[in-house]
N, CA, C and O atoms as CSV, one atom per row, in Angstrom:
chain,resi,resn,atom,element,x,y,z
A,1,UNK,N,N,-36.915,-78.396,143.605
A,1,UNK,CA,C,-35.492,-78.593,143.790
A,1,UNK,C,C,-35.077,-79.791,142.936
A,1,UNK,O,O,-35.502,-80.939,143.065
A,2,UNK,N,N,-34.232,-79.378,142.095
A,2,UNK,CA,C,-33.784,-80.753,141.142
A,2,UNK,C,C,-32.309,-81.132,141.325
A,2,UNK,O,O,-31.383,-80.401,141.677
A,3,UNK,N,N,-32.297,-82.041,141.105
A,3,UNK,CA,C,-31.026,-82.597,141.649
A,3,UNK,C,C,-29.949,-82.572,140.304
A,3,UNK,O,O,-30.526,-82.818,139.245
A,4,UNK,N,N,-28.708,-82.353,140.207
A,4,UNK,CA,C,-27.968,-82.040,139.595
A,4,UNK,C,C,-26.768,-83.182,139.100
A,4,UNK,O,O,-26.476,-83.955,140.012
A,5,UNK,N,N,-26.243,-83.347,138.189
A,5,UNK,CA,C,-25.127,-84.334,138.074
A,5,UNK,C,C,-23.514,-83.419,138.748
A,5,UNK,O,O,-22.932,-82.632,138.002
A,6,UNK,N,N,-23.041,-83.666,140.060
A,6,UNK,CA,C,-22.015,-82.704,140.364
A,6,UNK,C,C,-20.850,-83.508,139.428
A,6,UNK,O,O,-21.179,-84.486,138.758
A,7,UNK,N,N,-19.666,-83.079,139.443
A,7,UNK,CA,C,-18.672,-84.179,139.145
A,7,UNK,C,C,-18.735,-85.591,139.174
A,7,UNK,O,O,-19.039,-86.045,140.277
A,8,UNK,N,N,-18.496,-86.574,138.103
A,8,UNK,CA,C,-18.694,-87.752,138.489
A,8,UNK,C,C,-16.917,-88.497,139.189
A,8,UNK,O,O,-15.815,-88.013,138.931
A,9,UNK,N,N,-17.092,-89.306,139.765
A,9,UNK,CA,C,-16.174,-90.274,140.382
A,9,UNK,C,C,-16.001,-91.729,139.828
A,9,UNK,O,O,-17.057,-92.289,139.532
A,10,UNK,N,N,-15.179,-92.228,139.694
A,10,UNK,CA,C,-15.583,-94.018,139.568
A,10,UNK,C,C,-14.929,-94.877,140.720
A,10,UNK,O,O,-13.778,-95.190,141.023
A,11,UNK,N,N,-16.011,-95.078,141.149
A,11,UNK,CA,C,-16.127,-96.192,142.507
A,11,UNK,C,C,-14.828,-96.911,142.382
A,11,UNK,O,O,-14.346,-97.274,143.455
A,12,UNK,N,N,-14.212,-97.171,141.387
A,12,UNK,CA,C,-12.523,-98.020,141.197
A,12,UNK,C,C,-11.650,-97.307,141.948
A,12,UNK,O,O,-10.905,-97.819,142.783
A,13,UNK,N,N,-11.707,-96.045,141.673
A,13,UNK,CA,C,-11.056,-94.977,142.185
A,13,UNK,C,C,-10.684,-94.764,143.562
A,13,UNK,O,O,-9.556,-94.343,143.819
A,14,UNK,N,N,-11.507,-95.009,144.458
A,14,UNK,CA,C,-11.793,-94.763,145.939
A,14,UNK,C,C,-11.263,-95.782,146.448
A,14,UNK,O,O,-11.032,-96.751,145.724
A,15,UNK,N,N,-10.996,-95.801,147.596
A,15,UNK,CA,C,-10.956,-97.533,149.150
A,15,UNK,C,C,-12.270,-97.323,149.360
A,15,UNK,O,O,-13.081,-96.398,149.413
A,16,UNK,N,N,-12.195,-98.680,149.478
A,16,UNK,CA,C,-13.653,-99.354,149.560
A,16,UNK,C,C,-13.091,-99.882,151.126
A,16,UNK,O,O,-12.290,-100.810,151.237
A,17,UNK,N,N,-13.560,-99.251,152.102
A,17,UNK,CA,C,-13.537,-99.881,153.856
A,17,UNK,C,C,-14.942,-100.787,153.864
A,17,UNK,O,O,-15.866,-100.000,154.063
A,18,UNK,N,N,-15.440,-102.145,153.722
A,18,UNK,CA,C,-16.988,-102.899,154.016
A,18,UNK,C,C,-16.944,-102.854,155.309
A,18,UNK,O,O,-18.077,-103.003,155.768
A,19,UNK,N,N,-15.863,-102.666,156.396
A,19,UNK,CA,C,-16.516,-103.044,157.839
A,19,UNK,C,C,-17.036,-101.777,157.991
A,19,UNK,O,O,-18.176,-101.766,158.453
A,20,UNK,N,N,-16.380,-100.351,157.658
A,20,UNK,CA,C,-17.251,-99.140,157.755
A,20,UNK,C,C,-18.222,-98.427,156.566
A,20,UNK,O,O,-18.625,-97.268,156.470
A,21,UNK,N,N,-18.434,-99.655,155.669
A,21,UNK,CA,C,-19.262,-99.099,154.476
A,21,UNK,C,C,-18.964,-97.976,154.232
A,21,UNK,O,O,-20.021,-97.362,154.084
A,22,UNK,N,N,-17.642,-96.947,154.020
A,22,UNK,CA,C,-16.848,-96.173,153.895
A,22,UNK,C,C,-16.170,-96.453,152.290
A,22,UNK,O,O,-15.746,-97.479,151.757
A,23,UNK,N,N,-16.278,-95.163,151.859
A,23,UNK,CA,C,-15.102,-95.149,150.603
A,23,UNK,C,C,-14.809,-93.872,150.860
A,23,UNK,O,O,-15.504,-92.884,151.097
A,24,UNK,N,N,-12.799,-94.204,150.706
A,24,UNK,CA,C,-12.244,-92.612,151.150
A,24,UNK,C,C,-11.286,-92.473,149.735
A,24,UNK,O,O,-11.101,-93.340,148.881
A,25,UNK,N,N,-10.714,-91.006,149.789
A,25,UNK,CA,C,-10.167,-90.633,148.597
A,25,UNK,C,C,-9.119,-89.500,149.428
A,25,UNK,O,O,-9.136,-89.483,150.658
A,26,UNK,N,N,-8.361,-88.718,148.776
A,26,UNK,CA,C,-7.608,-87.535,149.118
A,26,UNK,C,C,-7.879,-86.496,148.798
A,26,UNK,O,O,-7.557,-86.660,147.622
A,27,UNK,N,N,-8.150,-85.694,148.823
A,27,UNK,CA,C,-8.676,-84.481,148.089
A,27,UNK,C,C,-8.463,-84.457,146.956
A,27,UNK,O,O,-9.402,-84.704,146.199
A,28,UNK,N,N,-6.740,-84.057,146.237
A,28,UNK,CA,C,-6.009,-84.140,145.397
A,28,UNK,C,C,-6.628,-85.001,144.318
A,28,UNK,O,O,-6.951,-84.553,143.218
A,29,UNK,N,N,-6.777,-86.262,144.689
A,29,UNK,CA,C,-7.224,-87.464,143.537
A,29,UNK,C,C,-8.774,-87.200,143.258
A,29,UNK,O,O,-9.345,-87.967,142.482
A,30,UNK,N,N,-9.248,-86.500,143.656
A,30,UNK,CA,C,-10.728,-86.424,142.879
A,30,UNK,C,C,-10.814,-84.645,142.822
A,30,UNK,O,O,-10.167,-83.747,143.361
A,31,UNK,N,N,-12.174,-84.704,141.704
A,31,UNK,CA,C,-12.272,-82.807,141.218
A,31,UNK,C,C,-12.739,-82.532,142.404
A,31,UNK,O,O,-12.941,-83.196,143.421
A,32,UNK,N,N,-12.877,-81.431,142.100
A,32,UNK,CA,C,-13.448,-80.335,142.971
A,32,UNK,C,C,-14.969,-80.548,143.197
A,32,UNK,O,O,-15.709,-81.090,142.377
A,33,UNK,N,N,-15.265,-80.168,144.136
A,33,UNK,CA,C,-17.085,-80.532,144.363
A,33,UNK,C,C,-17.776,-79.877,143.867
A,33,UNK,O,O,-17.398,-78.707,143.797
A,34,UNK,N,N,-19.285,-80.245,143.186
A,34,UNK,CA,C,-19.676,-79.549,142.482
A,34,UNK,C,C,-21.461,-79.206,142.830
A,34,UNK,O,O,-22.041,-80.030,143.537
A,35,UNK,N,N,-22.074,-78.263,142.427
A,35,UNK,CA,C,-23.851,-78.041,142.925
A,35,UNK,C,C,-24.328,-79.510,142.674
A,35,UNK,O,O,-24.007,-80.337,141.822
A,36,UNK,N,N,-25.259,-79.541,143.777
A,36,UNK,CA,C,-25.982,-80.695,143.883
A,36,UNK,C,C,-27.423,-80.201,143.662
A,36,UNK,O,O,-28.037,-80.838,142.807
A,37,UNK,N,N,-27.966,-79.377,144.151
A,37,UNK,CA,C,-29.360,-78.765,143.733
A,37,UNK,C,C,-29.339,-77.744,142.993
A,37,UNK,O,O,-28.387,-76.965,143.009
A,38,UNK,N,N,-30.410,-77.582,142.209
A,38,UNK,CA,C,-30.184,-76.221,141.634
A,38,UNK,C,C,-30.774,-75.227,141.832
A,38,UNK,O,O,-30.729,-74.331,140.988
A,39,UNK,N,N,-31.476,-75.087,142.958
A,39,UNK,CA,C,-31.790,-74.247,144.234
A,39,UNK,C,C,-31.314,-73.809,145.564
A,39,UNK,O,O,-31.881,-73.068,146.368
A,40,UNK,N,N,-29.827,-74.581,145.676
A,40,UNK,CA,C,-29.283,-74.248,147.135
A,40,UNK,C,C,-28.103,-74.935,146.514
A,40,UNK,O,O,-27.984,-75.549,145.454
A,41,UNK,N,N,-26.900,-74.529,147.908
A,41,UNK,CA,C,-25.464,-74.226,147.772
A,41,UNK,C,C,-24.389,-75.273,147.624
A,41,UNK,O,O,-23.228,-75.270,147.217
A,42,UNK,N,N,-25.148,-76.091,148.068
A,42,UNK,CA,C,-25.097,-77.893,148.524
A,42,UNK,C,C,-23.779,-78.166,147.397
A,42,UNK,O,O,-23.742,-78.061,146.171
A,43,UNK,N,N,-22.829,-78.528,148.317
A,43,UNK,CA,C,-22.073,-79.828,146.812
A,43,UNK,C,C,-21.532,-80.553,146.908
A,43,UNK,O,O,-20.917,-80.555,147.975
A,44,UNK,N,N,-21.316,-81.536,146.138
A,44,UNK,CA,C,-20.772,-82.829,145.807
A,44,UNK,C,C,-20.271,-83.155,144.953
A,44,UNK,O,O,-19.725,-82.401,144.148
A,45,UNK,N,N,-20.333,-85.065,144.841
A,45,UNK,CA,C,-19.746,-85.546,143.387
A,45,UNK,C,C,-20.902,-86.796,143.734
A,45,UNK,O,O,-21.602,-87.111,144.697
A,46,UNK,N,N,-20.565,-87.467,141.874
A,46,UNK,CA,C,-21.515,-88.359,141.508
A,46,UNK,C,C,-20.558,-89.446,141.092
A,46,UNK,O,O,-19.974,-89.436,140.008
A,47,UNK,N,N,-20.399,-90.572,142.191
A,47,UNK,CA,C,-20.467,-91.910,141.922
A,47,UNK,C,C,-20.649,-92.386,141.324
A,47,UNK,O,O,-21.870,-92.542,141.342
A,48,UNK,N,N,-19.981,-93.191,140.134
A,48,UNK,CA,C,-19.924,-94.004,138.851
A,48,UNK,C,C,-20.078,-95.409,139.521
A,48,UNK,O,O,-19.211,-95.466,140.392
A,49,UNK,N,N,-20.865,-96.665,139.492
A,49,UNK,CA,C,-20.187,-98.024,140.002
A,49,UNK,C,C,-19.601,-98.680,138.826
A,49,UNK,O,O,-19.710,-98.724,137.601
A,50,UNK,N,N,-18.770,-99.278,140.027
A,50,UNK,CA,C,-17.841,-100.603,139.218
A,50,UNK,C,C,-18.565,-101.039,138.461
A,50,UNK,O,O,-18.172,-101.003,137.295
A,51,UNK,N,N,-20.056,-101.702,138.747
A,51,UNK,CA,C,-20.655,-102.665,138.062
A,51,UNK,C,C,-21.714,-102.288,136.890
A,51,UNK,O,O,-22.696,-101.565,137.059
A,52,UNK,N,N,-21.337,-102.905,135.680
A,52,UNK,CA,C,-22.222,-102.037,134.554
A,52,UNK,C,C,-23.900,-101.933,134.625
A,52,UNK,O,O,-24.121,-102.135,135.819
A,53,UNK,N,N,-24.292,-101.870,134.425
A,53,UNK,CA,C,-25.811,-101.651,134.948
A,53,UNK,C,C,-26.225,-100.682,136.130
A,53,UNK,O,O,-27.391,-100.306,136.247
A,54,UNK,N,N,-25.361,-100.347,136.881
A,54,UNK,CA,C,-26.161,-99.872,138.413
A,54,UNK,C,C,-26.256,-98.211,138.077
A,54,UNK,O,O,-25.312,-97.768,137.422
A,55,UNK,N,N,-26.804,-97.721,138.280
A,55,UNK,CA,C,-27.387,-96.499,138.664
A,55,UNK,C,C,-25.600,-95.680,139.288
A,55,UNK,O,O,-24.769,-96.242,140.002
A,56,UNK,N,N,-25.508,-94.125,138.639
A,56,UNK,CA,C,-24.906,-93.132,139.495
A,56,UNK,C,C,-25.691,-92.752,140.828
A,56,UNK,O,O,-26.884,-92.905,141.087
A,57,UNK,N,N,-24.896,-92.332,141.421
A,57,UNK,CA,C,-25.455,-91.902,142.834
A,57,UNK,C,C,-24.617,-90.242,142.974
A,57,UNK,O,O,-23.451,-89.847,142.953
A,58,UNK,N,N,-25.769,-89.719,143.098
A,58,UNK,CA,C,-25.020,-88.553,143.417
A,58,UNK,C,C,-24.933,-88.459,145.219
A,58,UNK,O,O,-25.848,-88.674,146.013
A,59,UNK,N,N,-23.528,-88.069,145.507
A,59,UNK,CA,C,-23.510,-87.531,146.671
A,59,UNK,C,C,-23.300,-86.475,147.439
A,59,UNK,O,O,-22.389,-85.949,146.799
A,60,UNK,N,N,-23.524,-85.627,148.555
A,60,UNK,CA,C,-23.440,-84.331,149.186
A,60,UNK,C,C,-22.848,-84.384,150.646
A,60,UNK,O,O,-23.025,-85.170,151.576
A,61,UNK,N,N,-22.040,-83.194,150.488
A,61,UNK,CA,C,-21.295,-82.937,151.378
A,61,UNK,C,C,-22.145,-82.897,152.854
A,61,UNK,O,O,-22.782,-81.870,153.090
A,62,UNK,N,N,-22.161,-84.038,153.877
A,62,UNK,CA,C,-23.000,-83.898,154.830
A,62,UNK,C,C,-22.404,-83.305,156.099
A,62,UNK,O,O,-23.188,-82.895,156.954
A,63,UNK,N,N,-20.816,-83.203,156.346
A,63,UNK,CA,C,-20.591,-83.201,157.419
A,63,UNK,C,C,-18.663,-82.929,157.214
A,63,UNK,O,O,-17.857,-83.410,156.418
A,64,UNK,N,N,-18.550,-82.148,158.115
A,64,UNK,CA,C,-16.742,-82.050,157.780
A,64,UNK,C,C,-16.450,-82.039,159.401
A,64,UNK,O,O,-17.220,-81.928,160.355
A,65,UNK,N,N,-14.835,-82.221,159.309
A,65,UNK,CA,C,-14.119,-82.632,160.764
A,65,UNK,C,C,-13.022,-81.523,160.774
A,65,UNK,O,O,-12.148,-81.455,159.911
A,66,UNK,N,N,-13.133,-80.717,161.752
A,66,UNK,CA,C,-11.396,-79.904,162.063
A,66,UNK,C,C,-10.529,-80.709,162.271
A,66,UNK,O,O,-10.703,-81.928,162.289
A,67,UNK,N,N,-9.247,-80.000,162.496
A,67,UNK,CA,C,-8.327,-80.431,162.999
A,67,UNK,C,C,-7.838,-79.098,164.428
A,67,UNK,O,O,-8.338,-77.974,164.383
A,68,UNK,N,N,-7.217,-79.346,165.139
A,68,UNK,CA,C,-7.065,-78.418,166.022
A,68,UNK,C,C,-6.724,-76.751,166.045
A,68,UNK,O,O,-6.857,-75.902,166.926
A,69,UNK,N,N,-6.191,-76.693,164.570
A,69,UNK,CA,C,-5.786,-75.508,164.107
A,69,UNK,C,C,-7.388,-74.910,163.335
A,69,UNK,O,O,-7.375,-73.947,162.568
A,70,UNK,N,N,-8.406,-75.496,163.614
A,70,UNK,CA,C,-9.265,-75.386,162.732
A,70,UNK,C,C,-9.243,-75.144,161.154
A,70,UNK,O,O,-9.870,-74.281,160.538
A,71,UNK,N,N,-8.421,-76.055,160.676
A,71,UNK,CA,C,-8.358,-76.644,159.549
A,71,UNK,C,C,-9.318,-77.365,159.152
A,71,UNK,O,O,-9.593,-78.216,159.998
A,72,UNK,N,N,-10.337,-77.439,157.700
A,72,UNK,CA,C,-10.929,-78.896,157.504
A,72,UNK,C,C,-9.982,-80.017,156.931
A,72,UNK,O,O,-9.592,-80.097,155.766
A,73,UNK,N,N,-9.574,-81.198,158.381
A,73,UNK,CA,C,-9.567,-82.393,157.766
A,73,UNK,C,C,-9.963,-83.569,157.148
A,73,UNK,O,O,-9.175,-84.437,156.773
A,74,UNK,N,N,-11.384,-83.624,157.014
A,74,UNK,CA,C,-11.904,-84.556,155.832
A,74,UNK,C,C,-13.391,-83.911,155.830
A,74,UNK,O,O,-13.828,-83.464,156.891
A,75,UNK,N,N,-14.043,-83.866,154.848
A,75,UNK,CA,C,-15.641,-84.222,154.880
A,75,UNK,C,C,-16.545,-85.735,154.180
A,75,UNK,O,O,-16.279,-86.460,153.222
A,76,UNK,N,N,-17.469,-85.738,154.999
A,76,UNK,CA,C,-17.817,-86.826,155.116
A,76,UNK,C,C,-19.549,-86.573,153.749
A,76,UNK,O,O,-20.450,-85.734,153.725
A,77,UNK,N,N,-19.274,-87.610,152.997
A,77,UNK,CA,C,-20.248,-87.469,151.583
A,77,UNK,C,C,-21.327,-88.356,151.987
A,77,UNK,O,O,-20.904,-89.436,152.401
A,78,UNK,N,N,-22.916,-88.198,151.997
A,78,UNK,CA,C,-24.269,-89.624,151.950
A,78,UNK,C,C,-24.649,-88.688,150.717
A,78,UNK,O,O,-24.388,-87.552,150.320
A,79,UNK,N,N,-25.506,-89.935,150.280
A,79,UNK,CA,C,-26.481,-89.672,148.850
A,79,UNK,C,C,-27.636,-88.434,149.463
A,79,UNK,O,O,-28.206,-88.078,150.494
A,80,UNK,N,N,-27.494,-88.106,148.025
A,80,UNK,CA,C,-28.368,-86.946,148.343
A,80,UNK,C,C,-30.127,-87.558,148.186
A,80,UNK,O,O,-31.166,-87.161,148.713
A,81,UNK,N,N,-29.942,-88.290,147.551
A,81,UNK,CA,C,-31.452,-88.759,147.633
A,81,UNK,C,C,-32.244,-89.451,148.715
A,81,UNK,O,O,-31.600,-90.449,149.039
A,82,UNK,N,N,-32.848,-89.402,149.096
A,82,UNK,CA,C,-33.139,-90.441,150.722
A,82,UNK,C,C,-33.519,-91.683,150.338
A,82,UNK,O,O,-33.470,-92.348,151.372
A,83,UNK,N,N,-33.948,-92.534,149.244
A,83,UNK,CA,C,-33.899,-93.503,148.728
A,83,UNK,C,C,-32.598,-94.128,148.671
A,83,UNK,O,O,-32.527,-95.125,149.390
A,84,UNK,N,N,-31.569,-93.847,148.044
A,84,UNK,CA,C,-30.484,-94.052,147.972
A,84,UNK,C,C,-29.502,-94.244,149.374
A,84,UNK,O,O,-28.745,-95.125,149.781
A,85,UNK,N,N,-29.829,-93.289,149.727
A,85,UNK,CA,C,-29.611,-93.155,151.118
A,85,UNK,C,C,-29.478,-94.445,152.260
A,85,UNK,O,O,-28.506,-94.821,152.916
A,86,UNK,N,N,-31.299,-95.090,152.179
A,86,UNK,CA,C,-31.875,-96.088,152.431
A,86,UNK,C,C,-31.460,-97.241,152.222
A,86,UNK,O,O,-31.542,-98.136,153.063
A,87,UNK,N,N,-30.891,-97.398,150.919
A,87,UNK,CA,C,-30.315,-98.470,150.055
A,87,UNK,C,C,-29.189,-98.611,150.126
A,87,UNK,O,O,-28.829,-99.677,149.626
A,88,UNK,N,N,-28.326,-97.954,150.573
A,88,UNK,CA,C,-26.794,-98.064,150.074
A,88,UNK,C,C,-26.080,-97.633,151.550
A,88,UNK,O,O,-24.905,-98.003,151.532
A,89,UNK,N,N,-26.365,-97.098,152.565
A,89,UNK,CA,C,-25.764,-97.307,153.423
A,89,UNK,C,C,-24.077,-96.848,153.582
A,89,UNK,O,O,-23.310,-97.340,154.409
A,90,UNK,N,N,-23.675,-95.644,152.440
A,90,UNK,CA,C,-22.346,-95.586,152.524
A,90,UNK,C,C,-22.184,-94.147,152.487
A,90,UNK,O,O,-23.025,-93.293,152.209
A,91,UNK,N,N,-20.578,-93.972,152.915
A,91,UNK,CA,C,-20.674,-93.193,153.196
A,91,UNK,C,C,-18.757,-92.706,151.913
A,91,UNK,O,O,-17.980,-93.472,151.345
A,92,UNK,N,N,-18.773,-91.681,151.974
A,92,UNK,CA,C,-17.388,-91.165,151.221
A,92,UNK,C,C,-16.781,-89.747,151.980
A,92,UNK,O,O,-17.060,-88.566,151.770
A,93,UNK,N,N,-15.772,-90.420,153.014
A,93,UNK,CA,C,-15.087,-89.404,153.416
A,93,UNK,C,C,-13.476,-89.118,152.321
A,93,UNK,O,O,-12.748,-89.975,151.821
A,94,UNK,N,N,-13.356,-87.483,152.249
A,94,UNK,CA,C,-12.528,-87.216,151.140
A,94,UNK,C,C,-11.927,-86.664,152.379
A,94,UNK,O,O,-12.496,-85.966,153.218
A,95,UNK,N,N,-10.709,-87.069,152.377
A,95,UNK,CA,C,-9.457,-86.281,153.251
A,95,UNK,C,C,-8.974,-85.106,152.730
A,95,UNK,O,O,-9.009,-85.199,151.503
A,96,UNK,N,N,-8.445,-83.813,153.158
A,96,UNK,CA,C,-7.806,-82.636,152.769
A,96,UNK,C,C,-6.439,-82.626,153.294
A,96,UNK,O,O,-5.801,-82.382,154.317
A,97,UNK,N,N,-6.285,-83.090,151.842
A,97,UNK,CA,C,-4.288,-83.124,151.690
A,97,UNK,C,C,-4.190,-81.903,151.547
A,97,UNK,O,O,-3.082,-81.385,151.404
């Protein structure tokens, strides 16, 4: 299973929440999600950082929230790598405008 570059993002882009190690976005303002493995259905986007040197992070769609009409109102993004994972502690919920 190899891991894929989905869409990239730049971390500028997003809210940065530090008390919930959270970065959120709107649907609208970022692409469309894209394969994360290239063996399964999985998708995401790949995290650009602010800071020059650091590593992309790709991330995957881990988890989404209804709304009462059973609508999806946001899904919630962790790194797909478990290293990363380990390290970084964040999370990217994208709201559905």
């Amino acid at each position: 299973m190899a891991l894929l570059t989905p869409p990239r993002v730049h971390a500028a882009a997003l809210h940065w929440d530090g008390q919930d190690r959270m970065y959120t976005a709107e649907a609208s303002e970022l692409p469309p999600f894209g394969p994360v493995f290239d063996d399964a259905t999985d998708e995401g986007l790949t995290l650009v950082s602010q800071y020059p040197g650091r590593p992309d992070v790709v991330f995957v769609v881990s988890g989404t929230e209804t709304d009462p009409d059973d609508d999806i109102a946001w899904w919630d993004l962790t790194p797909a790598r478990p290293q990363d994972a380990a390290r970084l502690r964040v999370t990217i919920r994208v709201f559905n405008d």
